[in-house]
ROPA-911475 format. One record per atom (N, C-alpha, C, O): residue number from 1; residue in three letters; x, z, y. Coordinates in Angstrom, 3 decimals, decimal comma. Layout:
<num: NUM | residuo: ALA | u: X | w: Z | v: Y>
...
***
This chain:
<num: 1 | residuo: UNK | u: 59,147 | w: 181,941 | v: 94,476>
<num: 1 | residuo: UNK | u: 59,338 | w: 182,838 | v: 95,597>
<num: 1 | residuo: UNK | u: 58,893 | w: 182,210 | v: 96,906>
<num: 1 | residuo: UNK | u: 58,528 | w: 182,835 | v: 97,902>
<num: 2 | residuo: UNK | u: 58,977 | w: 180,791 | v: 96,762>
<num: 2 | residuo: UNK | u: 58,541 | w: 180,207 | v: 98,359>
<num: 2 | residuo: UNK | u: 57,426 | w: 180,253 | v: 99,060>
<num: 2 | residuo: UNK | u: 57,205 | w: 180,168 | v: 100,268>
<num: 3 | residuo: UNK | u: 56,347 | w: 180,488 | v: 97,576>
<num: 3 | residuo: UNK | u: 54,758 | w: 180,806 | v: 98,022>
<num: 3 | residuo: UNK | u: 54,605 | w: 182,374 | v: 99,163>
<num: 3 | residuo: UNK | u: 53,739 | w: 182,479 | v: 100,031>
<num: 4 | residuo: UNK | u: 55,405 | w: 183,172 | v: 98,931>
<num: 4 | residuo: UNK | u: 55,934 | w: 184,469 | v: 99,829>
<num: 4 | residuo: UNK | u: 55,977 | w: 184,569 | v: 100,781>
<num: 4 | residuo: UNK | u: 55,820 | w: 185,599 | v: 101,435>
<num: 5 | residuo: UNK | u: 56,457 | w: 182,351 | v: 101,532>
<num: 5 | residuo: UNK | u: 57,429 | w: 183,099 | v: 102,541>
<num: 5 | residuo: UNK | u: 56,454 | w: 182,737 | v: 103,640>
<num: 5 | residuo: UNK | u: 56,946 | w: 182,599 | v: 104,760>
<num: 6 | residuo: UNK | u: 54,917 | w: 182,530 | v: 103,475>
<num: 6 | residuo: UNK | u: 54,297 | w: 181,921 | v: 104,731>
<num: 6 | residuo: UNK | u: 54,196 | w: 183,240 | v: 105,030>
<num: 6 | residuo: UNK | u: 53,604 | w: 184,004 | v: 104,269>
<num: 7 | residuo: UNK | u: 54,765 | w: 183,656 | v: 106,176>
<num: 7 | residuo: UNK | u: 54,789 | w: 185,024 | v: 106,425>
<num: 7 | residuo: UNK | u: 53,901 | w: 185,667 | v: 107,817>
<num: 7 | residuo: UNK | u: 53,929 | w: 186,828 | v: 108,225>
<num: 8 | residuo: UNK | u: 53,125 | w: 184,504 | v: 108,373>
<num: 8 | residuo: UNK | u: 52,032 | w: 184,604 | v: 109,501>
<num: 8 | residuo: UNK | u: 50,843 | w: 183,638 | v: 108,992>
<num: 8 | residuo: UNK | u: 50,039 | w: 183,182 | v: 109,806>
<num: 9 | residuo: UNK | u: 50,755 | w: 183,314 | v: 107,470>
<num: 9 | residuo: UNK | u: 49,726 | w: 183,359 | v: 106,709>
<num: 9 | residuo: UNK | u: 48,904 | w: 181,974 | v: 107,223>
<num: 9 | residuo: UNK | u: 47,705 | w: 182,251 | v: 107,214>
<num: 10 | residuo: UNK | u: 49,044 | w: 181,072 | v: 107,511>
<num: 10 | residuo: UNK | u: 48,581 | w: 179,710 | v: 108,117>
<num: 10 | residuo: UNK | u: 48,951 | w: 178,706 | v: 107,478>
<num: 10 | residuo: UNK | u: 48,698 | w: 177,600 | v: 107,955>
<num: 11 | residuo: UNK | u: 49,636 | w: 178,809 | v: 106,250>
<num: 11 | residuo: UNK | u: 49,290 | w: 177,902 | v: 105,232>
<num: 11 | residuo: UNK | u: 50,656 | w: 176,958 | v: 104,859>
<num: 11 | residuo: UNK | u: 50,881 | w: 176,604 | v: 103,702>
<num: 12 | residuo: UNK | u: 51,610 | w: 176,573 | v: 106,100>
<num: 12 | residuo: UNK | u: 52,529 | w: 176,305 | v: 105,616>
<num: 12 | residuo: UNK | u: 53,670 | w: 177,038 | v: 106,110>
<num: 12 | residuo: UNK | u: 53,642 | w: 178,118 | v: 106,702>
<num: 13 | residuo: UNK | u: 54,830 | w: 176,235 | v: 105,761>
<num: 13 | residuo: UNK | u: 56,302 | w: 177,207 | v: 105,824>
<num: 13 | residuo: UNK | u: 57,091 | w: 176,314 | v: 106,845>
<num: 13 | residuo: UNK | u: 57,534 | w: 175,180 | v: 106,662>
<num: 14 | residuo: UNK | u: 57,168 | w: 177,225 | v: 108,135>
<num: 14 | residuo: UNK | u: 58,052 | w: 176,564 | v: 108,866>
<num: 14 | residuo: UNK | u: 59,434 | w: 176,835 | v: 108,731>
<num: 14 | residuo: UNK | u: 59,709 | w: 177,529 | v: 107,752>
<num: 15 | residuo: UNK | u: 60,554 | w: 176,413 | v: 109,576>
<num: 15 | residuo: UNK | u: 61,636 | w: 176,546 | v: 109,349>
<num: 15 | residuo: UNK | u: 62,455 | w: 178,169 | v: 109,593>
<num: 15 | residuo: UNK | u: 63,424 | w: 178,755 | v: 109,112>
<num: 16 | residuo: UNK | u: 61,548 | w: 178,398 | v: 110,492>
<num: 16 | residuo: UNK | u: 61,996 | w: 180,036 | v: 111,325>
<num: 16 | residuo: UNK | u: 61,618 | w: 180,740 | v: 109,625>
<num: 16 | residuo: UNK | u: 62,489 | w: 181,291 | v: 108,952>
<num: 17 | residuo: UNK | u: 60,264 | w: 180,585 | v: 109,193>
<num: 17 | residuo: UNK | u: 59,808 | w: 181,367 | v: 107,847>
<num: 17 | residuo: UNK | u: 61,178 | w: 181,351 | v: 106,460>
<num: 17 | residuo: UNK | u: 61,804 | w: 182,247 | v: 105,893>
<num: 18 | residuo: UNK | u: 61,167 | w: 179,808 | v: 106,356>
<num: 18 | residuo: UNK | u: 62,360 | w: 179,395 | v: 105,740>
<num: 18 | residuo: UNK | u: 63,657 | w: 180,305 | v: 105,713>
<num: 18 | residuo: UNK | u: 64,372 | w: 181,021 | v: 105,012>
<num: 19 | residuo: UNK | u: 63,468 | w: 179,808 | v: 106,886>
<num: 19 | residuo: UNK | u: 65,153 | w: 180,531 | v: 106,708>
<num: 19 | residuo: UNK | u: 65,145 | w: 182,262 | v: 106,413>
<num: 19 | residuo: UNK | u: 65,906 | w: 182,729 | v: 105,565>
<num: 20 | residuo: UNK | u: 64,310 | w: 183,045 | v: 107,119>
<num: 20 | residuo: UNK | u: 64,049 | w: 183,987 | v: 106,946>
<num: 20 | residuo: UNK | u: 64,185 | w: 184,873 | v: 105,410>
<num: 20 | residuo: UNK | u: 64,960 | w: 185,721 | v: 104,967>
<num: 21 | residuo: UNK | u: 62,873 | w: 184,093 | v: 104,863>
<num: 21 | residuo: UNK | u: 62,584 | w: 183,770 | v: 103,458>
<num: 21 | residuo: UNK | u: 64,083 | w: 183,772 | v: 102,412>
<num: 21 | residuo: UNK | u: 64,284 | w: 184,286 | v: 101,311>
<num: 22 | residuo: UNK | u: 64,856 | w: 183,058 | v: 103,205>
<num: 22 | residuo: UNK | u: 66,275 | w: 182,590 | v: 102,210>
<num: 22 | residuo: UNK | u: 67,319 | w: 183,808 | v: 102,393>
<num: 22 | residuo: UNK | u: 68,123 | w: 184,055 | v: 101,495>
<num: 23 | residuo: UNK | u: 67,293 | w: 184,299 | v: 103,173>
<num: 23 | residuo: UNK | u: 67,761 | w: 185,470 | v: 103,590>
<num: 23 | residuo: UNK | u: 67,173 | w: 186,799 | v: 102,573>
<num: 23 | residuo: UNK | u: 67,996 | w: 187,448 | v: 101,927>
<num: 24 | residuo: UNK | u: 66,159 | w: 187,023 | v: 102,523>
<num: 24 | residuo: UNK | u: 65,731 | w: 188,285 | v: 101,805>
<num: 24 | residuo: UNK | u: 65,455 | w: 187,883 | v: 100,800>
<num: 24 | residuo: UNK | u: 64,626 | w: 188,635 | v: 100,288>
<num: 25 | residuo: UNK | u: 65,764 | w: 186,826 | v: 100,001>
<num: 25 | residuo: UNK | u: 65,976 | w: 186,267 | v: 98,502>
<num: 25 | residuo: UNK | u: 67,352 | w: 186,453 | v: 98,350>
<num: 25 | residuo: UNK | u: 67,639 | w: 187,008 | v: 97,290>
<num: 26 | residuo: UNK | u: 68,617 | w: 186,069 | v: 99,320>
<num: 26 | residuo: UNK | u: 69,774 | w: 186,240 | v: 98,961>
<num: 26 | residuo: UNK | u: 69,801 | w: 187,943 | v: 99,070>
<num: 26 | residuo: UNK | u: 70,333 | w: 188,388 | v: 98,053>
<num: 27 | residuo: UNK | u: 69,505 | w: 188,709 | v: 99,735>
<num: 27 | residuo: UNK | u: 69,505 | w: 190,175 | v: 100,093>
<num: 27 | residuo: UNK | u: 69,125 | w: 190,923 | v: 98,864>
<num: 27 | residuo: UNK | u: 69,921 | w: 191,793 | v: 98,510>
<num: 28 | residuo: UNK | u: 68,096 | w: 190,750 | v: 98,177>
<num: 28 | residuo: UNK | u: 67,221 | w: 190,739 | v: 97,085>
<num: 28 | residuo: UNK | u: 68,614 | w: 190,678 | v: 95,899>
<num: 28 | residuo: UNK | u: 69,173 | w: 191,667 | v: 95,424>
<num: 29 | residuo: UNK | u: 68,927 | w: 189,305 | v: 95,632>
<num: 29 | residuo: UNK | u: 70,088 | w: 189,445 | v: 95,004>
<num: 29 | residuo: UNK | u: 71,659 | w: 190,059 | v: 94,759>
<num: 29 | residuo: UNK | u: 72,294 | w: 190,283 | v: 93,729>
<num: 30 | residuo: UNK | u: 71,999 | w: 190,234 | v: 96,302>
<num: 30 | residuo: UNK | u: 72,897 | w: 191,137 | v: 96,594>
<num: 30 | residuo: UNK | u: 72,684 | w: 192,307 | v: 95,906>
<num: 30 | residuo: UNK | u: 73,469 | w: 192,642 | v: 95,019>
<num: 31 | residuo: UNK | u: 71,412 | w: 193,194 | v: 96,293>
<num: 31 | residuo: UNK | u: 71,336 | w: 194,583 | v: 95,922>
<num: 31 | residuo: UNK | u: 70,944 | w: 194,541 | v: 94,725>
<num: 31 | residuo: UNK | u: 70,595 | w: 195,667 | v: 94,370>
<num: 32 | residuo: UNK | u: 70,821 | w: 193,701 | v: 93,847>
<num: 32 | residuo: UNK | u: 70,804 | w: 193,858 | v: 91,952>
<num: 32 | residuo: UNK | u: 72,224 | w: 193,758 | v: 91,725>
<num: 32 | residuo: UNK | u: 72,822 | w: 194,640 | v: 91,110>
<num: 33 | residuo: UNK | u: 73,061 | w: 192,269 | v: 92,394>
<num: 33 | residuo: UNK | u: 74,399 | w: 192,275 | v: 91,631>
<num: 33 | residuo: UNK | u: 75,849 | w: 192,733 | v: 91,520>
<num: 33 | residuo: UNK | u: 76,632 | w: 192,990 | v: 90,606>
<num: 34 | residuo: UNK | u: 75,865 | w: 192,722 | v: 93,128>
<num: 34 | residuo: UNK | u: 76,667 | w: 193,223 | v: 93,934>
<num: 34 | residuo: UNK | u: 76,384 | w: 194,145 | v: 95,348>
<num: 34 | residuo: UNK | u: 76,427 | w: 193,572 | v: 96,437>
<num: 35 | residuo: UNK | u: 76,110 | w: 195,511 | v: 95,269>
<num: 35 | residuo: UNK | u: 75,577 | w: 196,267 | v: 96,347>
<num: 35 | residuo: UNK | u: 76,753 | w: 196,911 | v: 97,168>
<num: 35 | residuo: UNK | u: 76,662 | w: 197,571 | v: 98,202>
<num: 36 | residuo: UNK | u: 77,549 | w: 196,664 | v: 96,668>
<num: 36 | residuo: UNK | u: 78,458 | w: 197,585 | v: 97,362>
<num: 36 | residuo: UNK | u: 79,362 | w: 196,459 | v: 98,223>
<num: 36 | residuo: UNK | u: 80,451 | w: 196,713 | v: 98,738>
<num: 37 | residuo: UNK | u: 78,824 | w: 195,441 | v: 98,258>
<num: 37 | residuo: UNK | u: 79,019 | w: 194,566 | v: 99,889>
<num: 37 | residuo: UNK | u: 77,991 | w: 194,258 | v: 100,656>
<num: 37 | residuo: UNK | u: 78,029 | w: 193,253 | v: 101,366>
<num: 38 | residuo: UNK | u: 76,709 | w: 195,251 | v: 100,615>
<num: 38 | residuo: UNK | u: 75,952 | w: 195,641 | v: 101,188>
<num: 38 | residuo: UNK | u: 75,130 | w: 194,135 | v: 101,665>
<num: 38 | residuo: UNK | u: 75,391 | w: 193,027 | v: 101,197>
<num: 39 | residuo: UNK | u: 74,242 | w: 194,391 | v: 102,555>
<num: 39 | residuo: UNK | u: 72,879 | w: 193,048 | v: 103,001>
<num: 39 | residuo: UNK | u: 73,587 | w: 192,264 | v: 103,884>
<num: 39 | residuo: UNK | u: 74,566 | w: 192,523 | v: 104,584>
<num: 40 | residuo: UNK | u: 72,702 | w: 190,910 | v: 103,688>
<num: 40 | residuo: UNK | u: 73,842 | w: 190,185 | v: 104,628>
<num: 40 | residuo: UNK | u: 72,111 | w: 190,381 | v: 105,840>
<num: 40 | residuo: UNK | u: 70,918 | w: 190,655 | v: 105,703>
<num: 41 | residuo: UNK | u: 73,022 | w: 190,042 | v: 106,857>
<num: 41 | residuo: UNK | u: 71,881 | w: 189,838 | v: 108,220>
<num: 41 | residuo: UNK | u: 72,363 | w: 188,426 | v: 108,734>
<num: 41 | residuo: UNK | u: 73,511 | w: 188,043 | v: 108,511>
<num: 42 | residuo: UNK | u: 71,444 | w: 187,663 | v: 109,433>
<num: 42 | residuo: UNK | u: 71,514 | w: 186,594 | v: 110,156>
<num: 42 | residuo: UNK | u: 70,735 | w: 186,030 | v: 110,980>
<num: 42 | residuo: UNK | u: 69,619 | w: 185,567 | v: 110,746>
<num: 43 | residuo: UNK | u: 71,563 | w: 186,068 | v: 112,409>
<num: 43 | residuo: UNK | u: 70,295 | w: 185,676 | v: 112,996>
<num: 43 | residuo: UNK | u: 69,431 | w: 184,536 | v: 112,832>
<num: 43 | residuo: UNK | u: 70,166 | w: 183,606 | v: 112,501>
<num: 44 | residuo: UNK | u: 68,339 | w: 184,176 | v: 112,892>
<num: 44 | residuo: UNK | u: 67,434 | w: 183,038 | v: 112,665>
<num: 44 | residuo: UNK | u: 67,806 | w: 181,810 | v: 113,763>
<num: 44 | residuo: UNK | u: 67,293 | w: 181,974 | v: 114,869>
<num: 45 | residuo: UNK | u: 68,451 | w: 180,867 | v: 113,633>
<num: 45 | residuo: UNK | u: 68,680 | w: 180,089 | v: 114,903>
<num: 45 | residuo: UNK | u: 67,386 | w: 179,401 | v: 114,934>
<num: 45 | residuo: UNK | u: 67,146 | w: 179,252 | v: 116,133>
<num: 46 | residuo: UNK | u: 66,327 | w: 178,854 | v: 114,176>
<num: 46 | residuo: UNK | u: 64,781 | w: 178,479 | v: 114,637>
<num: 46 | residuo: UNK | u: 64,496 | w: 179,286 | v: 115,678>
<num: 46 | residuo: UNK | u: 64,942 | w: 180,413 | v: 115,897>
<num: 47 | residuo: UNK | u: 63,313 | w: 178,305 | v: 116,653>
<num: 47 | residuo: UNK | u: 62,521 | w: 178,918 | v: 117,338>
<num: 47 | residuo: UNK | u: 61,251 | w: 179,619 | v: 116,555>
<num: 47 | residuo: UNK | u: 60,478 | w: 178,764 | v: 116,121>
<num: 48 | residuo: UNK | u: 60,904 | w: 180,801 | v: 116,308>
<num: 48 | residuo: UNK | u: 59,421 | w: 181,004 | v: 115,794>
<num: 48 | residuo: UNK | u: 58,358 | w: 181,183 | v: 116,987>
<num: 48 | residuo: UNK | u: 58,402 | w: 181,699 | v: 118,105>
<num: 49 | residuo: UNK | u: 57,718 | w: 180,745 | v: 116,488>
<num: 49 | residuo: UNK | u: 56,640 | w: 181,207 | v: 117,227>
<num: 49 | residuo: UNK | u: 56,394 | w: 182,364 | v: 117,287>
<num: 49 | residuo: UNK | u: 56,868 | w: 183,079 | v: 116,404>
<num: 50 | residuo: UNK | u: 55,720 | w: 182,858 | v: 118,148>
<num: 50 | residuo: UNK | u: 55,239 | w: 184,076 | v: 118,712>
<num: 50 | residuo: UNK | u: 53,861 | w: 184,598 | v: 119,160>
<num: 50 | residuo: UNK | u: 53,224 | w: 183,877 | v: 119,928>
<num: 51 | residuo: UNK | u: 53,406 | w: 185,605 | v: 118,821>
<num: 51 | residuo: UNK | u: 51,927 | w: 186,034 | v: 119,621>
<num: 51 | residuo: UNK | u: 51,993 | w: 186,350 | v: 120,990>
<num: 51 | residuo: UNK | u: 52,190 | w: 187,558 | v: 120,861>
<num: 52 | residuo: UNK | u: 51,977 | w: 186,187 | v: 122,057>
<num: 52 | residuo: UNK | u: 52,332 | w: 187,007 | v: 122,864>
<num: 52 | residuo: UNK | u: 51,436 | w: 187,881 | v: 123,268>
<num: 52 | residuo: UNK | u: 50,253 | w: 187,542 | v: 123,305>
<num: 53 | residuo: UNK | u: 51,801 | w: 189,060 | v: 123,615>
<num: 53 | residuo: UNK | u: 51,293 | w: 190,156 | v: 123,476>
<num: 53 | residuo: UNK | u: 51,589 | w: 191,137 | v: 122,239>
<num: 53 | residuo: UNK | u: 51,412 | w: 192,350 | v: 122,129>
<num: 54 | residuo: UNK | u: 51,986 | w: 190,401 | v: 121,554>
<num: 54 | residuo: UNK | u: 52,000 | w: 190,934 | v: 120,021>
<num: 54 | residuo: UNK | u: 52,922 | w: 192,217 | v: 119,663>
<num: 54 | residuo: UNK | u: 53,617 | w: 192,386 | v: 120,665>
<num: 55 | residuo: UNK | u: 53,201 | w: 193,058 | v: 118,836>
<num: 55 | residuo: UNK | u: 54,379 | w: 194,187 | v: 118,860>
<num: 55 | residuo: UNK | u: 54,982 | w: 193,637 | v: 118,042>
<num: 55 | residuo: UNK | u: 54,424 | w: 193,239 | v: 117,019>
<num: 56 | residuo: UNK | u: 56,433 | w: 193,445 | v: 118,293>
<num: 56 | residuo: UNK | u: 57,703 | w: 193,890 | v: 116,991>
<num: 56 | residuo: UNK | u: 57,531 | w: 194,767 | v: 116,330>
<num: 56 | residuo: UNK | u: 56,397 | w: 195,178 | v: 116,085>
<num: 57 | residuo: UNK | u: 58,837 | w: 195,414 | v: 115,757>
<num: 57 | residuo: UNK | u: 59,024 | w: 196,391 | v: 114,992>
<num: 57 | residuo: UNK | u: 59,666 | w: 197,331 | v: 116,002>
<num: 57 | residuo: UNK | u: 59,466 | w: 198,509 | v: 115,703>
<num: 58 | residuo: UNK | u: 60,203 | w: 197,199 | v: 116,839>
<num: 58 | residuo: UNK | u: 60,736 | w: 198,103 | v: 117,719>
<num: 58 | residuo: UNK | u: 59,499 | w: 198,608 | v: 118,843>
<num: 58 | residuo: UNK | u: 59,593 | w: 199,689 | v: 119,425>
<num: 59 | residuo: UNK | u: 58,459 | w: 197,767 | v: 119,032>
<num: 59 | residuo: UNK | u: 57,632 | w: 198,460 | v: 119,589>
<num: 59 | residuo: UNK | u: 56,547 | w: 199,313 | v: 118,886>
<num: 59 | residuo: UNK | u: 55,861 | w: 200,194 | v: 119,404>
<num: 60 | residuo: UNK | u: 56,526 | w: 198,863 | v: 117,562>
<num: 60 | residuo: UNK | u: 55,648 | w: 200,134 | v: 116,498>
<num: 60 | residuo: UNK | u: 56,473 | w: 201,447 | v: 116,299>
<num: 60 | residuo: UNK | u: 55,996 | w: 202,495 | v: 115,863>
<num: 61 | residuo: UNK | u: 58,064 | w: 201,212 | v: 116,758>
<num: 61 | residuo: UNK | u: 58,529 | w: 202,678 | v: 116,338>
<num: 61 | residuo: UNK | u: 58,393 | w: 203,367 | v: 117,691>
<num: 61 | residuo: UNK | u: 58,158 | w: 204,574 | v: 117,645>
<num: 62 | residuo: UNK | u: 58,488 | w: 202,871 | v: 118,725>
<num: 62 | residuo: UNK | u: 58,583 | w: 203,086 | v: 120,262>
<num: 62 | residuo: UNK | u: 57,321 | w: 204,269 | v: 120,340>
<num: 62 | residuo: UNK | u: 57,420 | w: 205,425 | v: 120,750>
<num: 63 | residuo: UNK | u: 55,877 | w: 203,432 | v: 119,702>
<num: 63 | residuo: UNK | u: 54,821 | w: 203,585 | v: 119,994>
<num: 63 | residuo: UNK | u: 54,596 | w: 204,645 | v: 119,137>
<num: 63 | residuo: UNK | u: 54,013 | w: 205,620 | v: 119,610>
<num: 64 | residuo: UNK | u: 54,985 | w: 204,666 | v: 117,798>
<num: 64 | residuo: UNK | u: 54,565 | w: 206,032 | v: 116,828>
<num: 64 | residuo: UNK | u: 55,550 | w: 207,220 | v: 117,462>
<num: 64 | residuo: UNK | u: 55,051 | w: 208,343 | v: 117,544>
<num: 65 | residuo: UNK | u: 57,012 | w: 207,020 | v: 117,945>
<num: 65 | residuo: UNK | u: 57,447 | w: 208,376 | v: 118,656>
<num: 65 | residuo: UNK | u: 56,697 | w: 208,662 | v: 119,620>
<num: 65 | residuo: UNK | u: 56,596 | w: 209,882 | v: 119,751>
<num: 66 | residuo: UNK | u: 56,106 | w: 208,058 | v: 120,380>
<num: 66 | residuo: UNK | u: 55,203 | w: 208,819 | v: 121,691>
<num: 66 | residuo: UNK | u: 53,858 | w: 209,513 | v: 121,245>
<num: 66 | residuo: UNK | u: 53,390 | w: 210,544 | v: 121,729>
<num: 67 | residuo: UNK | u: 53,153 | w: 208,493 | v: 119,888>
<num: 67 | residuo: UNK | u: 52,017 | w: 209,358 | v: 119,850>
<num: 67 | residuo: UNK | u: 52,636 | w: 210,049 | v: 118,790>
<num: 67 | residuo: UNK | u: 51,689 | w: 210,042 | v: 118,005>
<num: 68 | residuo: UNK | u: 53,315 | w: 210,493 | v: 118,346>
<num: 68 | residuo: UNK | u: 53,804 | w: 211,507 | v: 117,709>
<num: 68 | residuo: UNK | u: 54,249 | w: 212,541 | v: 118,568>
<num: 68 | residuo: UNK | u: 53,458 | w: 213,461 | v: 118,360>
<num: 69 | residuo: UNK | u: 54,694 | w: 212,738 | v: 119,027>
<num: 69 | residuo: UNK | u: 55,363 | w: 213,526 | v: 120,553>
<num: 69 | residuo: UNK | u: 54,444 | w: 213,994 | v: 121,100>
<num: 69 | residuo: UNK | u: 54,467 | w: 215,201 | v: 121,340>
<num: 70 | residuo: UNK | u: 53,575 | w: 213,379 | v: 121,398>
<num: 70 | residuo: UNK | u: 52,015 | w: 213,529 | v: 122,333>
<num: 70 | residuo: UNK | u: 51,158 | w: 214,726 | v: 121,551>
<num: 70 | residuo: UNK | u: 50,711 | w: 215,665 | v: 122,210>
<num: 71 | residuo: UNK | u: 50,970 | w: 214,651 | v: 120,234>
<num: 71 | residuo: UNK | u: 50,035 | w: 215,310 | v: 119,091>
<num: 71 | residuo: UNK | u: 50,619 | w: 216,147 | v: 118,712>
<num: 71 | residuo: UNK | u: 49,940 | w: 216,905 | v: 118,019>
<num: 72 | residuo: UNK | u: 51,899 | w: 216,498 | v: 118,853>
<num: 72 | residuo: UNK | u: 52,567 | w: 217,813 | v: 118,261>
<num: 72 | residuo: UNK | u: 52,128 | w: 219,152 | v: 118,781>
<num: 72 | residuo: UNK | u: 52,771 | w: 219,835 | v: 119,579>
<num: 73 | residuo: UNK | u: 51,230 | w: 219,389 | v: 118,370>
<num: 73 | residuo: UNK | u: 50,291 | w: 220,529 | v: 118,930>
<num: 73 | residuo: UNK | u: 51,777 | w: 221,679 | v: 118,605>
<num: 73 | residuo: UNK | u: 52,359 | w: 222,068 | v: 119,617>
<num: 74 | residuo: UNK | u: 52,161 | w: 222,024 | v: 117,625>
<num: 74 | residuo: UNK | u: 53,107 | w: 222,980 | v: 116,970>
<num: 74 | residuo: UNK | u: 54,178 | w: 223,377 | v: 117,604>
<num: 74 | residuo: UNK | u: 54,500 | w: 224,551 | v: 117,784>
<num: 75 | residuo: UNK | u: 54,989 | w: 222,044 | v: 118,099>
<num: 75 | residuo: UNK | u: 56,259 | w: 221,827 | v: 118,347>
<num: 75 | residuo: UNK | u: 57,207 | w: 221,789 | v: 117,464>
<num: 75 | residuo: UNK | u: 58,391 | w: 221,936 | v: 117,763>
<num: 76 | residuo: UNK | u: 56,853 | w: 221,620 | v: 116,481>
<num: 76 | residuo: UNK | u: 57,551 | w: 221,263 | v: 114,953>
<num: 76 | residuo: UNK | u: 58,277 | w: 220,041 | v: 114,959>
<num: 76 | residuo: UNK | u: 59,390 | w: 219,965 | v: 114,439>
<num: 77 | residuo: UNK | u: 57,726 | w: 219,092 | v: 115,507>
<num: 77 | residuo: UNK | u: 58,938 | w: 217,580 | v: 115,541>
<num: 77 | residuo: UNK | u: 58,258 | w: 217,100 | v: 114,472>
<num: 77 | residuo: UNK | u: 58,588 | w: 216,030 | v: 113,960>
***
């Protein structure tokens, strides 16, 4: 599973990836064995690096409600 976790694809695994990585392997396991104590979350105490400029995930949803909003020729939603 560790080959997975280079997750900005540069070849090795830093600690921010790591930990990350260990997280949605334990999550992974949760929801086969025991689901009904639901995902664990945690914040990452590593620094990761960053693109700057780059989008999160909160700015791809930000960005698809507006041009979604924008194109609704219909008014359908």
């Amino acid at each position: 599973m560790i080959e997975y976790c280079d997750f900005n694809n540069d070849g090795t695994i830093e600690a921010c990836e790591a930990f990350d990585c260990i997280v949605i392997v334990e999550n992974q396991w949760r929801a086969e064995y025991c689901p009904e104590y639901g995902l664990l979350y945690c914040e990452n105490p590593f620094v990761c690096n960053v693109c700057e400029g780059a989008w999160n995930c909160d700015d791809i949803y930000y960005i698809s409600e507006e041009f979604l909003m924008a194109y609704d020729t219909n008014n359908d939603g």
